[in-house]
N, C-alpha and C positions, 0 to 999 in steps of 0.2 A: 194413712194406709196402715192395716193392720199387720203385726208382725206374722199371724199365721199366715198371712200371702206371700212372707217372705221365706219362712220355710215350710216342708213337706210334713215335718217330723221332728218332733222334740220341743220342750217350752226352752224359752228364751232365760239363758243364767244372768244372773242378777250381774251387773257392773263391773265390782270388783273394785278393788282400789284403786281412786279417781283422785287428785287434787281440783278444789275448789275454787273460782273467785271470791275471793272474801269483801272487796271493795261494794263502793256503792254505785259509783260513776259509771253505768252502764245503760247505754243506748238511750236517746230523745225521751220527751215525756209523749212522744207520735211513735215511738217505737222504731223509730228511723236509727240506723249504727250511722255514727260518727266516725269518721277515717281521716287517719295519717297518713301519707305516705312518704317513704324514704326511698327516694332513688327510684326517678321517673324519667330513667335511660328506655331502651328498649323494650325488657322485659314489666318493669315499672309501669308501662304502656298501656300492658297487657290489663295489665288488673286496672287500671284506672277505666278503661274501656270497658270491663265490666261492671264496677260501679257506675260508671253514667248508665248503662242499661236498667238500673234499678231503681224503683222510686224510693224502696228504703235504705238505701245509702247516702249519707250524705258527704262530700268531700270536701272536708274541713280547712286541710294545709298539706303543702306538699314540701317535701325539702330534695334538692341537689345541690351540687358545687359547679355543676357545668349549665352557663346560660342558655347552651343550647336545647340541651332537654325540659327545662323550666318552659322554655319560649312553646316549642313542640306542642307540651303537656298544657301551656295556660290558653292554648290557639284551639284545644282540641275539645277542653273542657267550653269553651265558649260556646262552639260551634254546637256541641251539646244542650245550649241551652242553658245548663247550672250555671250557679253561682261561682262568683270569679273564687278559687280558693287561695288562703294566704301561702304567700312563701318564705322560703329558709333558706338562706345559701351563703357564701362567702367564706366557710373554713371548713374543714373535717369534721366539727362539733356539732355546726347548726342544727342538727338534729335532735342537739338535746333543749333548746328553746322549743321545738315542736312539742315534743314530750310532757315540756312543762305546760300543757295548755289542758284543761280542767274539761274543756268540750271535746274531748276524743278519747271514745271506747276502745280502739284499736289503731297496730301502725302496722299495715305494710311494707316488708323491708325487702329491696329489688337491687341493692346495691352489689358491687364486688363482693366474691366471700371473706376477704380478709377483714372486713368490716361486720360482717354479720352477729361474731360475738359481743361484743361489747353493747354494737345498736341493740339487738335482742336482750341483753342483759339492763341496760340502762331502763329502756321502754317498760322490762314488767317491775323493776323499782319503782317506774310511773306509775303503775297500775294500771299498766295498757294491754290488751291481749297480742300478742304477738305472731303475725301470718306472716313466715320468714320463706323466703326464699331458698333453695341446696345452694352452699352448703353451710351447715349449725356450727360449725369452726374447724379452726387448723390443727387442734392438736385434741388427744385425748384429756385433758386437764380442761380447754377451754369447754369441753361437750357437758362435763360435770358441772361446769359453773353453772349451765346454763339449767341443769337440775334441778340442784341447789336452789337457786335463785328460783326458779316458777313452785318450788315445793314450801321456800321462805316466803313469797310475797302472794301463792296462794292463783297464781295469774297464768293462766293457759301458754302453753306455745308450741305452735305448730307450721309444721314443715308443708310448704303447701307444696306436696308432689300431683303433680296431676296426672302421672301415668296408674297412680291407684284406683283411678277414675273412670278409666279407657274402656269401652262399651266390651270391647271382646274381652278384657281383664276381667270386668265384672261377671260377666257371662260364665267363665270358668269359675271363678269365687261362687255363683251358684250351683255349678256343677259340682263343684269340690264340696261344700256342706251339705248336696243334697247324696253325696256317695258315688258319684259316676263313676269315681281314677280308684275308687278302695283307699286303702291306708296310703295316705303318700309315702315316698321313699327316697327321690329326688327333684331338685329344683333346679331352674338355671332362669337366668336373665343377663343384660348389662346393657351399656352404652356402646352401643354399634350405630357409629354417624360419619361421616365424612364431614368433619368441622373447619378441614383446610382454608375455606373460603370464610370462615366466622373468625378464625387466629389471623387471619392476615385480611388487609383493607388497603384501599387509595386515600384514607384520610376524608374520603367524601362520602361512597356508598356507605353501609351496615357492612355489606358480603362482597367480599374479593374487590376486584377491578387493581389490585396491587398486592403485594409484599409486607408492607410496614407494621409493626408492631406498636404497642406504649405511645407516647406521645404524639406521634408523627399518624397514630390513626387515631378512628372513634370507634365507639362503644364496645363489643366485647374485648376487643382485640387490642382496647387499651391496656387491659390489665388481665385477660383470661390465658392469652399466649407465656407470659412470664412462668406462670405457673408450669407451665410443661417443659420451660429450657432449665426449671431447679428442681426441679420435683419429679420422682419416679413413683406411680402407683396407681391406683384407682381414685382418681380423680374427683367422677361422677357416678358415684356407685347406686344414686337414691331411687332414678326409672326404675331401672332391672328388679332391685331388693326392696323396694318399697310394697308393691305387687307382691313380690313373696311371701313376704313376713305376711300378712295378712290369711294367703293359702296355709303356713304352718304354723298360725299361732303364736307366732313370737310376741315373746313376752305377757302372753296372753294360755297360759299351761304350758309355755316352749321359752326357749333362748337359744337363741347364737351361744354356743362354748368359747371357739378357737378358728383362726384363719390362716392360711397361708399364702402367697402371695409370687408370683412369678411373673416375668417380663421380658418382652423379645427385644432386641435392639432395636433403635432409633434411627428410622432413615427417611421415612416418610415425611415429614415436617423439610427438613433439608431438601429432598427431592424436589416436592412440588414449588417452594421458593427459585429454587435453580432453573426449572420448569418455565417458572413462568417472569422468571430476569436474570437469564444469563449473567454469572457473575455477582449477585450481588450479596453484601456482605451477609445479611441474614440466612444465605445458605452454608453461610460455615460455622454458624454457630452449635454448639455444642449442647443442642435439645433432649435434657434426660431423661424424660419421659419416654420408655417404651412407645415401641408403636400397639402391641397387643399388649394388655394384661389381664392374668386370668388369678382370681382370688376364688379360694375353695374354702366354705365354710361348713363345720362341725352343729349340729344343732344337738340341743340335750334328748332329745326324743328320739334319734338314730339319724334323721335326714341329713342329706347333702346339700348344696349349695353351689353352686355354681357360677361364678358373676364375673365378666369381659367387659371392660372397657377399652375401645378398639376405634379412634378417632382420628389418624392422621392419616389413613391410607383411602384408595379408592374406593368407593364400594355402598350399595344402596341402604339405606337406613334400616334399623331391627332392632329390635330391643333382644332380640332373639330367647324368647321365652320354652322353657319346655317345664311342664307338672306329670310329672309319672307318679303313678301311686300300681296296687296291687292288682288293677284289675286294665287299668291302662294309661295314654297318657294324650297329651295335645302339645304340640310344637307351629309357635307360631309362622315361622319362617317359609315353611310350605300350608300354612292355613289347612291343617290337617290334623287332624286325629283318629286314635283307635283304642274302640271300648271294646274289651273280653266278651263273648259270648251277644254284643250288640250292633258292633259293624257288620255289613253284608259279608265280606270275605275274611277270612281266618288270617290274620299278622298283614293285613293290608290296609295301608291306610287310605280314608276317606275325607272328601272335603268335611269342613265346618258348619258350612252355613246353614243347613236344616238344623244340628245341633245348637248353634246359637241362637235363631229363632224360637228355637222349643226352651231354651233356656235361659234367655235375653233379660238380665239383669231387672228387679220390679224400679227398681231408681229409673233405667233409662226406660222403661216402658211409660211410666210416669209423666215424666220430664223430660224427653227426648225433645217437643218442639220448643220448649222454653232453651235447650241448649242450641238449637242451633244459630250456626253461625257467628258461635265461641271460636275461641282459640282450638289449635290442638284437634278439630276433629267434635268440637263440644266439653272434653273434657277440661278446658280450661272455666267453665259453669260450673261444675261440679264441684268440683275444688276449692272455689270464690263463694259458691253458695254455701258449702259445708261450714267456711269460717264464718260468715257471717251469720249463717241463722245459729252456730252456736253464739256467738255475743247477744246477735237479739234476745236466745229464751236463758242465758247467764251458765252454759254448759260448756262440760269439759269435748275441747277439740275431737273431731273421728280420729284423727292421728295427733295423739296426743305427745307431751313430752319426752316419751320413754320410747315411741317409737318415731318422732324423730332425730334425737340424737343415736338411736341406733342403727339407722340406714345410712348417716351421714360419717360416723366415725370408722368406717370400713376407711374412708380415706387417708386418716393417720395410720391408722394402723396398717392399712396395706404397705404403707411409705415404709415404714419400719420394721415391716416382714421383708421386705427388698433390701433395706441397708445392711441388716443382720443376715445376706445369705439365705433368702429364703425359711428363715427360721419361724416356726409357729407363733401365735400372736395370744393369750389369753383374751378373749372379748370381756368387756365390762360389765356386769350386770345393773344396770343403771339402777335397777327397781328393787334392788337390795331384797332381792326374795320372792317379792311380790308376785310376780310373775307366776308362779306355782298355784295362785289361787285367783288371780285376775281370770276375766273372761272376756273372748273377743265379743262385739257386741258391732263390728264396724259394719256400715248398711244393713244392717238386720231390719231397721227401718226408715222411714226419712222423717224421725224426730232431731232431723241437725244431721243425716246422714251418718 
């Protein structure tokens, strides 16, 4: 597809500063990607599911520590039809025997986030490209490593957010480069989910049917609930601001400056435990996690920011998105917007849906039948496609290193805007400048999206 289909107006700026794969070990001599994966729990699933859809994937070795997902994943990949792939398990490490294997261009990492630095770190010393799962680490120091290390060893890694993907996301991304909102001026997003039933399990479902946390259940709720009985901040910050940065350019002629960080009290978590077993001990636990948290980000270009993460309470799902710029804005939550001087009625707003058909992203006009009956709505296609056709042609990620350790490290920092009282946060510039001369370049075409 040609880029002028993609815009209305203006040539397309050159790249900007990219890091390279330097290696050689990339993709079959059939052109097929070779894949690892780490951590083929639930989400693990996901992506494996869309590799058997592809004939140019090929699914090399899988690694976990829990026999039950291995059994899941090797029952699944059969029924598929492929080849049986090898496995890795038995300690916290095995992952790095996968890495050492010389037939894999890329690792899939689907594990807990406290694991994600180090797997991601190890894998591109392999010379592996890295499709990492939110979130890229716990602390601001781990997020630099992970810099560092793709800048030293030359090896892509990327954050595979799939809400960057979301057919009505995209649809505003081309309303926004084509000038619909004027100059933006403010932004918002977050994580608005009612996860209650994904922190707690009967030890048998995925979702609800009990209470238990850690040990005593499975998959998320083994290790994602911990996090919110130690941890105060924005958790999941990458939906909401992943989407963003992209409408402001971050790090692409813009950056994140500064954040600050605010949290309601915690009751919600407790509640619904009490709720649903009178009595039992995990409602008296002391879950530090706010139930709402609202982080406000400074960009260098004047915008605002705005990003909620809001998971223990009742309440239907939203990423609750709003783009206002100078001329108007769109707010997801009532599927509505309003363009200056182009809706029917003066400050009233209109549904969406004639504007998203007029404006409907050229990716999903494209590709929309090959996405369905993806994950997410399609968007999990999109995401899994984007990583692999960049391995297949040896190119740097659509989201690439510098924008995902910066969607991802809202989360330390939010934690540490709340410890200190609310106190402002400097954001990092990962790109040591860069960013001033970079160009966003993301779906401008589908050369790797």
């Amino acid at each position: 597809m040609e880029r002028r289909d993609f815009l209305k107006s203006g040539a397309m700026a050159s790249a900007g500063f990219t890091i390279m794969p330097s290696g050689s070990l990339f993709a079959a001599a059939d052109g097929n990607v070779r894949l690892g994966y780490i951590g083929v729990g639930a989400r693990g699933m996901s992506h494996i599911s869309e590799g058997c859809l592809r004939d140019d994937v090929e699914i090399v070795a899988i690694c976990d520590i829990q026999e039950s997902s291995l059994k899941i994943c090797r029952n699944f990949i059969a029924k598929k039809g492929r080849p049986a792939a090898k496995e890795y398990t038995g300690g916290l490490d095995a992952y790095k025997k996968l890495i050492e294997r010389k037939d894999i261009d890329a690792v899939i990492i689907s594990t807990p986030w406290q694991f994600h630095h180090q797997q991601s770190v190890d894998a591109m010393k392999a010379g592996k490209y890295v499709g990492c799962e939110v979130i890229a680490g716990l602390t601001v120091d781990e997020h630099w490593d992970i810099v560092k290390t793709s800048e030293k060893t030359g090896m892509p890694y990327m954050t595979l957010e799939n809400v960057c993907y979301r057919r009505d996301v995209m649809a505003v991304l081309n309303m926004v480069r084509q000038g619909l909102f004027g100059e933006l001026v403010h932004l918002e997003g977050g994580y608005q989910h009612n996860l209650r039933n994904v922190l707690f399990n009967d030890g048998k479902k995925y979702y609800g049917g009990g209470v238990e946390f850690g040990p005593k259940a499975i998959s998320e709720a083994q290790w994602r609930t911990q996090f919110n009985i130690d941890q105060d901040g924005d958790l999941y910050p990458t939906h909401g601001v992943g989407p963003l940065m992209q409408y402001a350019d971050i790090n692409r002629g813009n950056r994140f400056t500064n954040l600050v960080s605010f949290s309601s009290k915690a009751r919600g978590l407790a509640a619904y435990v009490e709720e649903q077993s009178p009595g039992h001990p995990n409602a008296k636990i002391n879950y530090k996690n706010g139930d709402v948290t609202t982080t406000l980000i400074n960009c260098a270009n004047g915008e605002t920011v705005l990003l909620s993460h809001d998971t223990h309470l009742p309440r239907p799902y939203s990423i609750g998105f709003r783009v206002q710029g100078t001329k108007g804005l769109w707010m997801d939550v009532n599927k509505s917007l309003y363009i200056d001087g182009k809706s029917p009625k003066y400050d009233t707003w209109e549904p969406v849906k004639e504007w998203f058909e007029k404006y409907d992203h050229p990716l999903w006009k494209k590709y929309s039948k090959e996405a369905e009956g993806a994950g997410h709505g399609g968007m999990d296609w999109y995401v899994f496609n984007a990583f692999i056709l960049s391995v297949k042609q040896k190119k740097q990620t659509p989201i690439d290193v510098y924008d995902s350790v910066t969607m991802s490290v809202i989360m330390p920092l939010s934690t540490q805007s709340l410890k200190e009282g609310n106190k402002p946060q400097d954001f990092p510039d990962f790109t040591k400048g860069k960013w001033k001369n970079r160009k966003n370049t993301f779906a401008l075409d589908d050369s790797g999206f």
